[in-house]
ZAKOL-767828 format. One record per residue (C-alpha): residue number from 1; y, x, z. Coordinates in steps of 0.1 Angstrom, whole numbers. Layout:
N
<nr: NUM&Y: Y&X: X&Z: Z>;
...
//
This chain:
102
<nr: 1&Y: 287&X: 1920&Z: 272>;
<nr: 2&Y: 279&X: 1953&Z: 286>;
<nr: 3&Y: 311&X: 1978&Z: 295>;
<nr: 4&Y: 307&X: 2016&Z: 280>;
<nr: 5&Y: 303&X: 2038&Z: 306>;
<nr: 6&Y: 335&X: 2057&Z: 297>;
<nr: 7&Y: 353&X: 2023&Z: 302>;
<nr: 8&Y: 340&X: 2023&Z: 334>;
<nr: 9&Y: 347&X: 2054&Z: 342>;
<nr: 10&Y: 383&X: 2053&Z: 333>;
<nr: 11&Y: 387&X: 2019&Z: 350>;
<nr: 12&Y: 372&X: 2034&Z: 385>;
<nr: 13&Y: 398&X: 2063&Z: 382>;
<nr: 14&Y: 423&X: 2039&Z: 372>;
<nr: 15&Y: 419&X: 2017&Z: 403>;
<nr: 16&Y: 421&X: 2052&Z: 424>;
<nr: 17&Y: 451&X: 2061&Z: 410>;
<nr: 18&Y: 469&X: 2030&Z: 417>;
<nr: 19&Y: 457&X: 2032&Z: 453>;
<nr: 20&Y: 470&X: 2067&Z: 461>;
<nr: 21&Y: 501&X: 2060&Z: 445>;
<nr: 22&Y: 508&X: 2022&Z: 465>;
<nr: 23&Y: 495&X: 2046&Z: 499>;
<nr: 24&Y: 525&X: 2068&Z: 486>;
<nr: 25&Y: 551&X: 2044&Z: 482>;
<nr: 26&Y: 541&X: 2025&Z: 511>;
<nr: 27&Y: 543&X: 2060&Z: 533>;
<nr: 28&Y: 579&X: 2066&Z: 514>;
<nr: 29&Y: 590&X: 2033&Z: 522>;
<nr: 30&Y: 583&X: 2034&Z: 557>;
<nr: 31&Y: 594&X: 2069&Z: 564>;
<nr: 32&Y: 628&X: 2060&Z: 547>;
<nr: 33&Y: 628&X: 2028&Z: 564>;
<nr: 34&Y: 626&X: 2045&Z: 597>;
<nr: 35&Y: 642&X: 2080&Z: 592>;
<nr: 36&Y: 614&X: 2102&Z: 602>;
<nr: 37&Y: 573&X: 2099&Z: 595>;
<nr: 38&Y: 571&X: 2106&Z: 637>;
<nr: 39&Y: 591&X: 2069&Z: 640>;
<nr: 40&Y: 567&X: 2059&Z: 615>;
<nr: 41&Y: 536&X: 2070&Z: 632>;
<nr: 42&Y: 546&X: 2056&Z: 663>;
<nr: 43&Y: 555&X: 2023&Z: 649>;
<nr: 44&Y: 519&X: 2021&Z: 635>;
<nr: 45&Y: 505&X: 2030&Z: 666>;
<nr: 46&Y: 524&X: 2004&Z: 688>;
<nr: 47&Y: 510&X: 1983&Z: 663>;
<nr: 48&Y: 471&X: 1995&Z: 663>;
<nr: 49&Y: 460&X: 1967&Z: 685>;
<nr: 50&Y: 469&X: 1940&Z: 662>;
<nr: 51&Y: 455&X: 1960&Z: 632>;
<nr: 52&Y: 425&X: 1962&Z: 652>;
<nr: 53&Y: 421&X: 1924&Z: 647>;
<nr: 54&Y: 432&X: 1925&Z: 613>;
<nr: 55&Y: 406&X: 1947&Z: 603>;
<nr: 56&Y: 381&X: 1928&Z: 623>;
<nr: 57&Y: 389&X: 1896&Z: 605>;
<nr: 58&Y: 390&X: 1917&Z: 568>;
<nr: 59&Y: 356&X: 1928&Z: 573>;
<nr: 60&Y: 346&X: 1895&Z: 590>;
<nr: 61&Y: 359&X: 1876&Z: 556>;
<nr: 62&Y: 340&X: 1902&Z: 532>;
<nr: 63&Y: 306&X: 1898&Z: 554>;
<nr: 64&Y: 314&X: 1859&Z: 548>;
<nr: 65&Y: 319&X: 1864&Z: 509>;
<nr: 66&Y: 290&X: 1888&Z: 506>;
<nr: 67&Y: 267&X: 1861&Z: 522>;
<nr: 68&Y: 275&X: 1832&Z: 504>;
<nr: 69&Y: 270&X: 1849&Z: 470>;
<nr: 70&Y: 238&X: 1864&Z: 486>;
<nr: 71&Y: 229&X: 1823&Z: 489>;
<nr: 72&Y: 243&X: 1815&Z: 458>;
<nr: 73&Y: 222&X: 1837&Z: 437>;
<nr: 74&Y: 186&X: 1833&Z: 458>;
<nr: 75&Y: 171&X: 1819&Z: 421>;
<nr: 76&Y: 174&X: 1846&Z: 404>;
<nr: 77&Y: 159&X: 1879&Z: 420>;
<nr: 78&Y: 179&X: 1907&Z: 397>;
<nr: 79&Y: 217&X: 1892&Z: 404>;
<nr: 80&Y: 202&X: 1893&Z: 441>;
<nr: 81&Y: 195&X: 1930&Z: 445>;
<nr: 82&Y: 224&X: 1940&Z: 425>;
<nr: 83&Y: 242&X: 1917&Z: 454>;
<nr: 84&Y: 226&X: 1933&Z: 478>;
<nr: 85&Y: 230&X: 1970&Z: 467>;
<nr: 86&Y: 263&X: 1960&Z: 465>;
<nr: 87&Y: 264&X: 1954&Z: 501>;
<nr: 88&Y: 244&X: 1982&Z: 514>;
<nr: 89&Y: 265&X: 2000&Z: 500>;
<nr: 90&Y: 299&X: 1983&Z: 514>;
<nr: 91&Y: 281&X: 1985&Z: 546>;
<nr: 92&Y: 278&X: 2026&Z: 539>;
<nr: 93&Y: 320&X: 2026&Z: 531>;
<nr: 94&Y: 325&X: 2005&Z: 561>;
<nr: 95&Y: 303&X: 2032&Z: 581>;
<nr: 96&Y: 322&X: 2059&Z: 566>;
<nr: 97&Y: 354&X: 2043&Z: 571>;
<nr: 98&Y: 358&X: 2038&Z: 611>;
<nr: 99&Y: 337&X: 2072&Z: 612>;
<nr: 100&Y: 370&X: 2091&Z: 607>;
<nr: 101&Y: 390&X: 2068&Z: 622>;
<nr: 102&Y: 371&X: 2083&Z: 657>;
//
C-alpha cells in the first residue's frame, strides 16, 4: 500500500508539531516546577553527566536496532539500501545533533 505524498507530508509536520509542543510543556513544567528557567538550567546542568550516558546508551540502542534489521534484510538488496539510507542518514542527524551541542 503506497502512502500519498501529501499524507506524508502532513504526517512529518504532524510528528514536528507534537515535538515542539511536548519540548514546550516539558520547559513549562520545569520552569514552574522550579520557579525560574535559571533553577532550571542549572538543574539540567548538574545533571549533564548522567545525560551524557544516557545519550550514549540511546544512540548505542539505535546503532544495535539499525544493525540487526541491516542483518535481517541481507536477502533482499532493495529493503537493504532503503535500510541503509536510512542510517546514513541518522548518522547525518546524529552529526548534526552534538555539532551544536559544542
Amino acid at each position: 500500500m503506497k502512502r500519498s505524498p501529501l499524507f506524508t507530508l502532513l504526517s512529518s509536520l504532524g510528528i514536528v508539531a507534537v515535538m515542539i509542543l511536548t519540548a514546550s510543556l516539558a520547559a513549562w513544567i520545569g520552569r514552574t516546577a522550579l520557579g525560574s528557567f535559571d533553577a532550571w538550567q542549572q538543574a539540567f546542568e548538574s545533571a549533564q553527566p548522567y545525560l551524557r550516558w544516557w545519550r550514549a546508551l540511546l544512540y548505542g540502542a539505535l546503532f544495535a536496532l539499525w544493525w540487526d534489521l541491516l542483518r535481517r534484510y541481507q536477502h533482499r538488496p532493495q529493503d537493504r539500501r532503503r535500510i541503509k539510507r536510512i542510517g546514513t542518514l541518522g548518522l547525518l542527524l546524529f552529526i548534526c545533533v552534538e555539532l551544536t551541542r559544542l
